[in-house]
C-alpha positions in Angstrom: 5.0 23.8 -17.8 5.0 20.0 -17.9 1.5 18.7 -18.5 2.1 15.6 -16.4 3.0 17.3 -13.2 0.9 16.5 -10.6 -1.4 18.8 -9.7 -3.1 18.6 -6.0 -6.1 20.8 -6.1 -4.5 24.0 -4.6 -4.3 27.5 -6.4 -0.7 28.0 -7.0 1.2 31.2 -5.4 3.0 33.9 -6.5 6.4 33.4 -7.3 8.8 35.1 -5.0 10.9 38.5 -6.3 14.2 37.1 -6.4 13.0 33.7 -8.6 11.9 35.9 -11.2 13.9 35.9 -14.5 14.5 39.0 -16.8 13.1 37.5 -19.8 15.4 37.5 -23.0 14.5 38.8 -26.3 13.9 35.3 -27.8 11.5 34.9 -24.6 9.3 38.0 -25.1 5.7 36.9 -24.1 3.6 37.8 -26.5 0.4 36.1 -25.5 -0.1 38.3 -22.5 0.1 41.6 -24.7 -3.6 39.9 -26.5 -6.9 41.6 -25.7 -8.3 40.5 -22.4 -11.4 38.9 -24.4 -9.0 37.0 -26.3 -7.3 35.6 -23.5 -10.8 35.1 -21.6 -12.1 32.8 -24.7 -8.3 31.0 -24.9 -9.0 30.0 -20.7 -12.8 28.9 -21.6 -11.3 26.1 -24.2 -8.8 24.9 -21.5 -10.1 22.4 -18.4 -10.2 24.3 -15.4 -7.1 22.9 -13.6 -5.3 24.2 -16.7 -6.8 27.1 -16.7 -5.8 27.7 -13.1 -2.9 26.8 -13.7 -2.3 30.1 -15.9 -1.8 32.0 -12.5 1.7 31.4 -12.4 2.6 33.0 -16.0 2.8 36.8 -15.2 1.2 39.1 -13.0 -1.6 40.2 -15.8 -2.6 36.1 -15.7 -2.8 36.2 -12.0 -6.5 36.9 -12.1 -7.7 36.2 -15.3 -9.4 32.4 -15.2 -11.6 33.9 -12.1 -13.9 36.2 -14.5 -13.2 33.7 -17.9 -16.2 33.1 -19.5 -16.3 29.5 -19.6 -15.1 26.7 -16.9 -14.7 23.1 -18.0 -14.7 20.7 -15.1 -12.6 17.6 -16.1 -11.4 15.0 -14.1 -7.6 15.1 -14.0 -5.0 12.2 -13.3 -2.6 14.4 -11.7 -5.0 15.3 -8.5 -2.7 13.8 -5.9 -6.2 11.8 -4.2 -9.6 12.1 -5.8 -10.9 14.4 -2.5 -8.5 16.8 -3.9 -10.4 17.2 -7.1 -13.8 17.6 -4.9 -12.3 20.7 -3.1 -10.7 21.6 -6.2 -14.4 22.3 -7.5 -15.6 23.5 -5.0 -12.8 26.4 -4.7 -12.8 27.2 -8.5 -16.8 27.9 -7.8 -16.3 29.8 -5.0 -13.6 31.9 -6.1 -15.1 33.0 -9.0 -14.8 37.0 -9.4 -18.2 38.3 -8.3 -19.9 40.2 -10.8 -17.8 38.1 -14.0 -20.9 37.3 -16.4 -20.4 32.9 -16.7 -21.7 32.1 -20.2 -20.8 28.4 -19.5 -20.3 25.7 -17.6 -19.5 22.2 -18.1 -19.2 19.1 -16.2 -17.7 16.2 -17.5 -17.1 14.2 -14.8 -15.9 10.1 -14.0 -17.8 9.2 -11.0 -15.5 6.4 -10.6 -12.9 8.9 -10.1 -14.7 11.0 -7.3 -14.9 10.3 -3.1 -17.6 7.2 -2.8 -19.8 9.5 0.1 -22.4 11.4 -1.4 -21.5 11.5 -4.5 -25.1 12.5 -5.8 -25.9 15.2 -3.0 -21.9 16.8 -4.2 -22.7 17.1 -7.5 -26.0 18.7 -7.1 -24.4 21.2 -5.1 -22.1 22.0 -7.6 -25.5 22.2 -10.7 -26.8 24.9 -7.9 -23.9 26.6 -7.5 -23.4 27.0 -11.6 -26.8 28.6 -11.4 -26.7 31.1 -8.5 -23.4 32.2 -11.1 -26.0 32.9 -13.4 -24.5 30.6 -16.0 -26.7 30.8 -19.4 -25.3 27.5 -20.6 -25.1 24.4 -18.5 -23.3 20.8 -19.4 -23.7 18.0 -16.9 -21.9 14.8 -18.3 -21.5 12.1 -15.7 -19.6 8.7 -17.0 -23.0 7.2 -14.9 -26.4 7.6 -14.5 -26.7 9.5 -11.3 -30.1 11.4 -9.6 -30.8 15.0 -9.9 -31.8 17.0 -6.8 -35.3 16.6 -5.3 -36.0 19.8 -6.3 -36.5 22.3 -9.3 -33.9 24.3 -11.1 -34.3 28.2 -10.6 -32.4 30.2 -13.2 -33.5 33.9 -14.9 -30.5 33.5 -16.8 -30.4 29.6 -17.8 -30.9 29.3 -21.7 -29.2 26.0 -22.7 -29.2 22.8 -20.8 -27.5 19.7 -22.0 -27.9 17.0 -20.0 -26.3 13.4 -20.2 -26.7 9.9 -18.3 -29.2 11.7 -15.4 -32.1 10.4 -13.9 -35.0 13.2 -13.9 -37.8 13.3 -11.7 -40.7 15.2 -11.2 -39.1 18.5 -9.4 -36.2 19.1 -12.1 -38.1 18.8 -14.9 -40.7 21.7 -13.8 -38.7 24.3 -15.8 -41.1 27.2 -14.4 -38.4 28.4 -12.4 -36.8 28.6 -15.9 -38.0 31.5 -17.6 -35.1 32.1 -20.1 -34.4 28.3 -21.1 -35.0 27.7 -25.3 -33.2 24.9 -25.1 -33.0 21.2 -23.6 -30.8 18.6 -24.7 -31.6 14.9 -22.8 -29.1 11.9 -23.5 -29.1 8.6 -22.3 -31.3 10.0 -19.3 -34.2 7.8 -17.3 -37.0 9.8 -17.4 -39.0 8.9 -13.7 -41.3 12.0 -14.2 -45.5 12.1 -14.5 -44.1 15.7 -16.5 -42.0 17.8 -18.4 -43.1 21.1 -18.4 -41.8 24.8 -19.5 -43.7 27.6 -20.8 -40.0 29.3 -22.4 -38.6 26.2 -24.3 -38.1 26.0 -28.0 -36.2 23.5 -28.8 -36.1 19.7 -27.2 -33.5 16.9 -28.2 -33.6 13.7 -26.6 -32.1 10.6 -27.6 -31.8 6.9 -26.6 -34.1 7.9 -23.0 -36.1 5.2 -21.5 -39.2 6.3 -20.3 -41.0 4.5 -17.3 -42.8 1.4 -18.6 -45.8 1.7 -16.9 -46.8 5.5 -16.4 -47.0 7.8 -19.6 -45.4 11.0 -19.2 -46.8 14.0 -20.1 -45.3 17.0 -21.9 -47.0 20.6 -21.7 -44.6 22.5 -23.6 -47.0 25.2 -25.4 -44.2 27.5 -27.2 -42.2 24.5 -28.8 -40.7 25.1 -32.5 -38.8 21.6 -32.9 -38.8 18.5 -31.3 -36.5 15.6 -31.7 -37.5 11.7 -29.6 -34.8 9.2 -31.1 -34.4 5.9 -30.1 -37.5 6.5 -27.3 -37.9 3.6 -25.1 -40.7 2.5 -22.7 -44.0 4.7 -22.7 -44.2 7.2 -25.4 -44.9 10.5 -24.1 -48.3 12.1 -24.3 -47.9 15.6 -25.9 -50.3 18.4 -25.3 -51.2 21.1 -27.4 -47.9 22.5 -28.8 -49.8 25.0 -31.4 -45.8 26.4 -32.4 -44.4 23.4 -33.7 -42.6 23.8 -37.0 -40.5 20.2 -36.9 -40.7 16.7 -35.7 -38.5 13.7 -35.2 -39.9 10.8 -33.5 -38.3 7.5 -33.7 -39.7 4.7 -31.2 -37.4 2.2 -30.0 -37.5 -1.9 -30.4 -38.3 -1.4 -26.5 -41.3 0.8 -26.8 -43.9 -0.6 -24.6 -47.0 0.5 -26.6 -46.9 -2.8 -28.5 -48.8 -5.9 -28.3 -47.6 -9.1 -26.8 -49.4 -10.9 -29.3 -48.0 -9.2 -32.3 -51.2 -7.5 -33.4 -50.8 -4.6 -35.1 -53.9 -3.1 -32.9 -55.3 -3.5 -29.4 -56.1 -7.0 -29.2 -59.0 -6.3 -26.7 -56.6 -8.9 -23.8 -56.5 -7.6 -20.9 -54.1 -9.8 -19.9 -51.8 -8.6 -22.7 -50.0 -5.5 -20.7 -48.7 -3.8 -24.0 -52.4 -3.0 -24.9 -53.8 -3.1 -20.9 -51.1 -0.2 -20.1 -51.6 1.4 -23.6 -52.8 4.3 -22.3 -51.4 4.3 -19.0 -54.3 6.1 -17.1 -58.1 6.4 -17.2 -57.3 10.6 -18.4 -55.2 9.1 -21.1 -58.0 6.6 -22.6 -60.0 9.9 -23.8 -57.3 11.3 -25.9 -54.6 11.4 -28.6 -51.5 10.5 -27.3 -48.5 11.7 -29.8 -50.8 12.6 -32.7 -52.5 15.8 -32.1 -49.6 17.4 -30.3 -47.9 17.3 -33.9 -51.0 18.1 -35.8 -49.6 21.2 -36.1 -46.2 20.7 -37.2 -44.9 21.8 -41.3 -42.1 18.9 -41.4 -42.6 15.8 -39.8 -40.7 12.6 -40.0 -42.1 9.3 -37.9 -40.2 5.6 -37.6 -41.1 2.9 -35.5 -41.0 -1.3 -35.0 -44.6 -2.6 -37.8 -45.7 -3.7 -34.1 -46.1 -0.5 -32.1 -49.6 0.6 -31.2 -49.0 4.3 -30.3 -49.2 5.6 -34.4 -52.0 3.1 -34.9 -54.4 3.5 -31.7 -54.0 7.8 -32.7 -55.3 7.3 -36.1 -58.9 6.7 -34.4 -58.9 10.2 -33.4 -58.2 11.7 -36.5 -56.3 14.9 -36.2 -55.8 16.7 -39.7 -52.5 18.1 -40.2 -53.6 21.2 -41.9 -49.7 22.8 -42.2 -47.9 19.9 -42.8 -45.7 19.8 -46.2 -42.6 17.8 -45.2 -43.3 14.2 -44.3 -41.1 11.0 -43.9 -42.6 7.4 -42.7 -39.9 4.3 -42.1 -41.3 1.4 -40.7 -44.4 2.8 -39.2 -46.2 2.4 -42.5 -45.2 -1.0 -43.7 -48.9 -3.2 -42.9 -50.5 -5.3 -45.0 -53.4 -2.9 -45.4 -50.9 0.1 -45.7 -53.4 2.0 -43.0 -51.5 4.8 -42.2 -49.8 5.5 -45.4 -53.4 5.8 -46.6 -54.7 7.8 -43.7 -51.8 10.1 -44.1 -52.7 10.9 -47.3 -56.2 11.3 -46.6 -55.3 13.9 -43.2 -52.4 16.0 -45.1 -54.3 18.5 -47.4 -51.2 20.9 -47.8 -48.9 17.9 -47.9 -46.0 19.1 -51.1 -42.9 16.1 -50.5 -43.5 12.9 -49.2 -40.8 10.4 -48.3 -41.2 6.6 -47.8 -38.3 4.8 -46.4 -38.6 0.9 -46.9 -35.8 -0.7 -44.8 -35.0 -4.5 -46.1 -37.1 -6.4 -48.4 -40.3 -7.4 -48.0 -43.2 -10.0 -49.5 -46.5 -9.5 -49.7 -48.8 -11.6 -47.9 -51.2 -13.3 -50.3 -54.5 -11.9 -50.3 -53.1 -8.5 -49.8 -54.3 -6.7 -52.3 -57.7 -6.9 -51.7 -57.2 -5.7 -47.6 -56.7 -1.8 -48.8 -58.7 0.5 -50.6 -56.8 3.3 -52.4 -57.1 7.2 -51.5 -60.2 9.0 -53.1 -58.4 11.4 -55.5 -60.1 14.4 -54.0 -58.6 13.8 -50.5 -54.9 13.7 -51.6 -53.2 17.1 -51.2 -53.0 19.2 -54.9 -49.8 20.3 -53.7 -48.0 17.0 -53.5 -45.2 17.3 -55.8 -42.9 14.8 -55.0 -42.7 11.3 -53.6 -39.4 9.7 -52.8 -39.4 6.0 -51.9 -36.1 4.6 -50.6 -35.8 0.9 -50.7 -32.9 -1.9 -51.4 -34.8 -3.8 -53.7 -37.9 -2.6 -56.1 -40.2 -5.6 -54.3 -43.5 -6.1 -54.4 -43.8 -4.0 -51.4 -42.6 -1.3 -53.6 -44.8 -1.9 -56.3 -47.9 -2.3 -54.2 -46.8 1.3 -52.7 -46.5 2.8 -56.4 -50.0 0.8 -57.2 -51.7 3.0 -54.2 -50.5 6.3 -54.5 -50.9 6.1 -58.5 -54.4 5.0 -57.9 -54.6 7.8 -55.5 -54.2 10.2 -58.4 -50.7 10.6 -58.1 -48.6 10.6 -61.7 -45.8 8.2 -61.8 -43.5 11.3 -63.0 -43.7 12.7 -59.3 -42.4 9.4 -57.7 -38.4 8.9 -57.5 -37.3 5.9 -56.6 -34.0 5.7 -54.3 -32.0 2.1 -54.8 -29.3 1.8 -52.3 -27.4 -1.8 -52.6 -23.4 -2.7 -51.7 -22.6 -1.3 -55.5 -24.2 2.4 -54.7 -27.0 4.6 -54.9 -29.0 4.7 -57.6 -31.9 7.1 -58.2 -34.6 7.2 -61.3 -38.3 8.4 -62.1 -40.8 6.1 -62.1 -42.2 5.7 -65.5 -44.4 2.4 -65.1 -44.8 -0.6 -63.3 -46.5 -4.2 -63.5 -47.7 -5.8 -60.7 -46.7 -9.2 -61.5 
């Protein structure tokens, strides 16, 4: 079959008695004697013109990509106009053998390459249509950031969702209708919601998503196990109680818009500075933790952000004790003058057993520092911490004033391992002693 021929969005036909060929020995099809499963998986790989395509081998293929487990929705160069591709969708969804169990479905579409009506209304549709298939695992990939239905998702059978380059509102992410969903993967998506919210869901992934920058949204996700914000941008999210957390990534963006205009490291009390007037985003918000205590309750935890974001700082004040915590990594969100939360993590982590300190660059200490911290009473640093890794370029005297704290904390220099990276390797070595000239 020649992959280049073009292909106009109709299913092909039968091929008429006398045009059949007696196949010769050297010709024997040997794919179509495979299990039906087999064959079932092989059509799930292919993009669903291909797959379709498949009709045309022998009479056992005639049916087969109408009950395959998987359809992949790809735009294809060889539709003869792009409205052929539209009703080419819309066919493959509609002929789809009733009763056929859809484990996926995946759209990975160029919007450049689709009709210019309503291109937003047609590929909602088609999200709805996946659904009422009872698809367990849903891909939606636009090329460009396009709006989700004013309306919730309804699924008993939706598990996995990946979504990339949407914009969410307030309807579709209500997961209630949800029941089975564990997991929700967000990329790239503009999160215009007051909440997300699902009593199922597990497991959350969402990376490089601008939140609104002037409304915080809220997350009431009480059975969560892991939770990954990279690269979060505009408000960060207020999380409720989420008393099954095991995991935690958060990594703020440059462009988070808890930070002061000023440059303080703390609400600078202006209220014509909007990064500390909009710091909590509502008069409800102002009378509780906003990232802090939804991750009290977390075992591994790992936390980077710009030395000028407020969100870390202003939730020390409330002072949630992470009673389960024994994994914890800190980048840039500890590296102050007065070492603050380094200190107050210490103080807060009683069953803490490997801490990590990632020191990005190199840094000088301002002069006078020394005197701006106080180091950790010994008998509020966890007895179970038994390692400390602290990875760094250069062994600075932000390094050292590090080693000088958690040392004076009670903490032998055996258990700290120093991590060198430079342009001639890795290098990695015990610390035995330092001076802190």
């Amino acid at each position: 079959m020649d992959a280049h021929h073009q292909f106009d969005g109709t299913l092909p036909h039968k091929r008429a008695k006398n045009e059949e060929e007696t196949p010769v020995e050297s010709e024997v099809d040997r794919i179509s004697d495979l299990p039906e499963g087999v064959l079932h998986h092989l059509l799930s790989l292919m993009p669903a013109h291909d797959a379709v395509r498949t009709c045309v081998l022998a009479q056992r293929w005639r049916h087969l990509w109408r009950s395959a487990p998987g359809i992949r929705f790809t735009n294809c160069e060889g539709f003869s106009n792009d409205d052929r591709f539209n009703q080419f969708v819309d066919r493959v969804l509609l002929l789809r053998r009733h009763g056929a169990p859809l484990e996926s479905c995946d759209f990975d579409i160029l919007l450049d390459k689709l009709p210019s009506g309503d291109t937003h209304r047609q590929l909602s549709l088609w999200i709805l249509h996946a659904l009422l298939l009872q698809v367990r695992v849903l891909r939606f990939c636009p090329n460009n950031y396009i709006f989700l239905p004013e309306r919730p998702l309804f699924s008993q059978h939706l598990t996995t969702l990946y979504l990339i380059s949407v914009t969410t509102n307030d309807s579709v992410l209500d997961f209630g209708g949800c029941p089975a969903l564990v997991y929700l993967q967000m990329v790239d998506c503009y999160i215009s919601s007051d909440k997300i919210s699902s009593s199922s869901l597990k497991h959350l992934r969402m990376s490089s998503c601008p939140f609104d920058f002037y409304s915080r949204t809220r997350m009431s996700l009480p059975n969560l196990v892991s939770l990954e914000l990279d690269h979060i941008v505009g408000r960060t999210p207020l999380l409720e109680s989420m008393p099954s957390l095991v995991t935690e990534i958060v990594k703020l963006g440059c462009l988070s818009a808890d930070c002061c205009e000023k440059g303080g490291s703390d609400d600078c009390g202006d209220n014509e500075c909007e990064g500390c007037r909009y710091y909590y985003g509502s008069e409800d918000d102002c009378r509780q933790c906003v990232i802090l205590r939804g991750l009290s309750q977390a075992t591994a935890l790992e936390l980077s952000t710009y030395p000028d974001a407020l969100v870390f700082k202003m939730d020390l004040k409330w002072c949630p004790t992470f009673s389960k915590l024994k994994t914890l990594v800190l980048d840039n969100l500890f590296v102050t003058d007065d070492f603050g939360v380094l200190i107050w993590f210490l103080q807060h982590s009683p069953n803490l057993e490997k801490l990590t300190l990632e020191i990005s660059g190199v840094h000088k200490i301002s002069a006078g520092t020394e005197g701006r911290y106080d180091p950790v009473e010994k008998s509020l640093t966890s007895d179970h911490l038994e390692l400390v890794v602290i990875k760094c370029r250069e062994v600075d005297g932000m390094v050292l004033t590090v080693l000088k704290i958690l040392n004076g904390s009670g903490i032998p220099l055996e258990k700290i391992h120093i991590n060198k990276s430079s342009s001639s390797g890795c290098f990695n070595f015990v610390c035995t002693g330092f001076s802190s000239k």
